[in-house]
SELUM-827503 format. One record per residue (C-alpha): residue in one letter; x, y negated, z negated. Coordinates in steps of 0.1 Angstrom, whole numbers, padded with zeros to 4 digits, always signed. Layout:
REM SELUM-827503
aXYZ;...
//
This chain:
REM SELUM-827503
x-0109-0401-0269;x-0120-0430-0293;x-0110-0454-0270;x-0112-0466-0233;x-0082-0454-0203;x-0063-0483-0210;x-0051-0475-0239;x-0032-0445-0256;x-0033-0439-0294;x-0008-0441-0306;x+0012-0455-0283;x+0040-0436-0288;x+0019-0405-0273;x+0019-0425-0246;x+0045-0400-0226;x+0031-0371-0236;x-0006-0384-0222;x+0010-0383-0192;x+0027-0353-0194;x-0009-0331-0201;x-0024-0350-0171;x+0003-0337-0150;x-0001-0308-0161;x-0041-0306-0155;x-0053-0320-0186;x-0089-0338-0192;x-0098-0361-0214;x-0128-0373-0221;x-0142-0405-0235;x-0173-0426-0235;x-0159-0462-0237;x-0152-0483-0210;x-0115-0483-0199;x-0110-0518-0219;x-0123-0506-0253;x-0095-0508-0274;x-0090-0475-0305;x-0109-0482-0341;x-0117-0464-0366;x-0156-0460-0362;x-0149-0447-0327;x-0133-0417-0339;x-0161-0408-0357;x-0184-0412-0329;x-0155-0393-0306;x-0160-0361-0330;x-0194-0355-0329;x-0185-0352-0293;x-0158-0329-0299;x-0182-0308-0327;x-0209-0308-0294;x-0188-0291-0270;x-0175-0264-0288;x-0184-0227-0301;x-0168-0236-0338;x-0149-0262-0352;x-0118-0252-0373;x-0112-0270-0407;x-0081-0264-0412;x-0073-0293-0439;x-0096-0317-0451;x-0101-0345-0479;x-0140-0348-0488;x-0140-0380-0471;x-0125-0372-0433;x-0129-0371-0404;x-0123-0337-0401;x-0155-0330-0430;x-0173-0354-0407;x-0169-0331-0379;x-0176-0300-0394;x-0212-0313-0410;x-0219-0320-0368;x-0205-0290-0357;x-0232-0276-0385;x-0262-0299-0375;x-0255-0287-0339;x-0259-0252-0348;x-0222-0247-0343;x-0200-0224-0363;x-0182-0240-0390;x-0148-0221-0401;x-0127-0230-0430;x-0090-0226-0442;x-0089-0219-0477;x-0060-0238-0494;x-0042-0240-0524;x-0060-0252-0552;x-0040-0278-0563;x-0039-0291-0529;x-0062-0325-0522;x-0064-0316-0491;x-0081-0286-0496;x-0108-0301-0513;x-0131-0303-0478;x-0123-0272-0469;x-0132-0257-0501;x-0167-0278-0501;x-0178-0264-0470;x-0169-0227-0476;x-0193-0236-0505;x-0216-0249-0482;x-0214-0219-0460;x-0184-0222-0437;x-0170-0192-0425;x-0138-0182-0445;x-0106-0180-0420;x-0074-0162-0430;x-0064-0153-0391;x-0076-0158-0360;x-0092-0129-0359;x-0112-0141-0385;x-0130-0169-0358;x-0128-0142-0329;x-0150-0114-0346;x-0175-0144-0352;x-0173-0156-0317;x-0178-0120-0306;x-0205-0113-0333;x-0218-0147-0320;x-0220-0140-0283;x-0229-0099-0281;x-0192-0092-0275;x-0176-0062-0286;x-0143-0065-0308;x-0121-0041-0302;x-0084-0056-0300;x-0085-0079-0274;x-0118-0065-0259;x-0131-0103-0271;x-0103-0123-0259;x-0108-0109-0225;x-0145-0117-0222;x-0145-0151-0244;x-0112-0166-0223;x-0126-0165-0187;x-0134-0202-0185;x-0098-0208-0201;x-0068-0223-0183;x-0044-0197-0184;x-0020-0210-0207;x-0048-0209-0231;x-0058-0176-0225;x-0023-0167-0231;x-0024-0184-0269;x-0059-0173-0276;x-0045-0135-0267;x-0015-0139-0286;x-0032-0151-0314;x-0060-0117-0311;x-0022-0095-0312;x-0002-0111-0339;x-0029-0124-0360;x-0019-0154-0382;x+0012-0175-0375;x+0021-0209-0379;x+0021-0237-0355;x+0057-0235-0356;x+0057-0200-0353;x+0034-0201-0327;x+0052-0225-0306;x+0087-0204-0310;x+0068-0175-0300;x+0046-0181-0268;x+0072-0206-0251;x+0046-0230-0234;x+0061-0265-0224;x+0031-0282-0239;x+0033-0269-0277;x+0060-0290-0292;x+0058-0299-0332;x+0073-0333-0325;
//
């Protein structure tokens, strides 16, 4: 988080907090519980969030967001970078389209970031055969989307969430 426990941003997420702590979620943050959200402590939070993963996903980006900013960790950390190409008249596709020049793996599924995962890790890729071995530290509900995900290939969000019925995926 960018911000201490005592706070929720935005506050109107403050019910659905809740709801993913019932439900098992962590969060993490390195502020005291009284540090209230600002903008430079999002940039900070993301080079955490770049740190403890395998690969960030750019799925959108303007040259100058926070998103670019945690991809260029995610690269300094020895991370793999993935990209979503967008439409070129999109300005929003502009940072994704940077750091595919800059190297970012290109991503049209989620296959896409699961061969490189497997490639990444000595895993073999045969249809699922990844999943299985990359999703044992996973809760299951999120070895249920990442294996979804290996089986249909690309979705939407929205499609996703009509699909794999989890209470926690809501688009609203």
């Amino acid at each position: 988080l960018g911000y201490g426990f005592d706070h929720c941003f935005p506050r109107s997420q403050g019910r659905l907090f809740a709801e993913f702590l019932e439900q098992g979620a962590i969060f993490l943050t390195e502020y005291p519980p009284s540090v209230a959200p600002k903008a430079g402590n999002f940039v900070q939070r993301n080079r955490l969030i770049a740190g403890t993963t395998l690969g960030t996903l750019v799925v959108e980006a303007a040259i100058r967001s926070g998103s670019h900013i945690t991809a260029h960790f995610a690269n300094d950390y020895g991370r793999l970078v993935f990209a979503v190409p967008g439409p070129v008249s999109n300005p929003y596709s502009e940072g994704t389209k940077f750091l595919l020049t800059q190297g970012a793996i290109p991503v049209t599924s989620a296959k896409d970031i699961l061969a490189h995962l497997a490639a990444d890790y000595h895993l073999p890729f045969v249809r699922g055969a990844a999943v299985s071995q990359l999703s044992g530290n996973l809760a299951p509900a999120e070895q249920k989307v990442l294996q979804f995900l290996a089986e249909r290939g690309a979705l939407s969000f929205s499609e996703l969430v009509a699909e794999i019925n989890l209470p926690f995926l809501r688009t609203t």
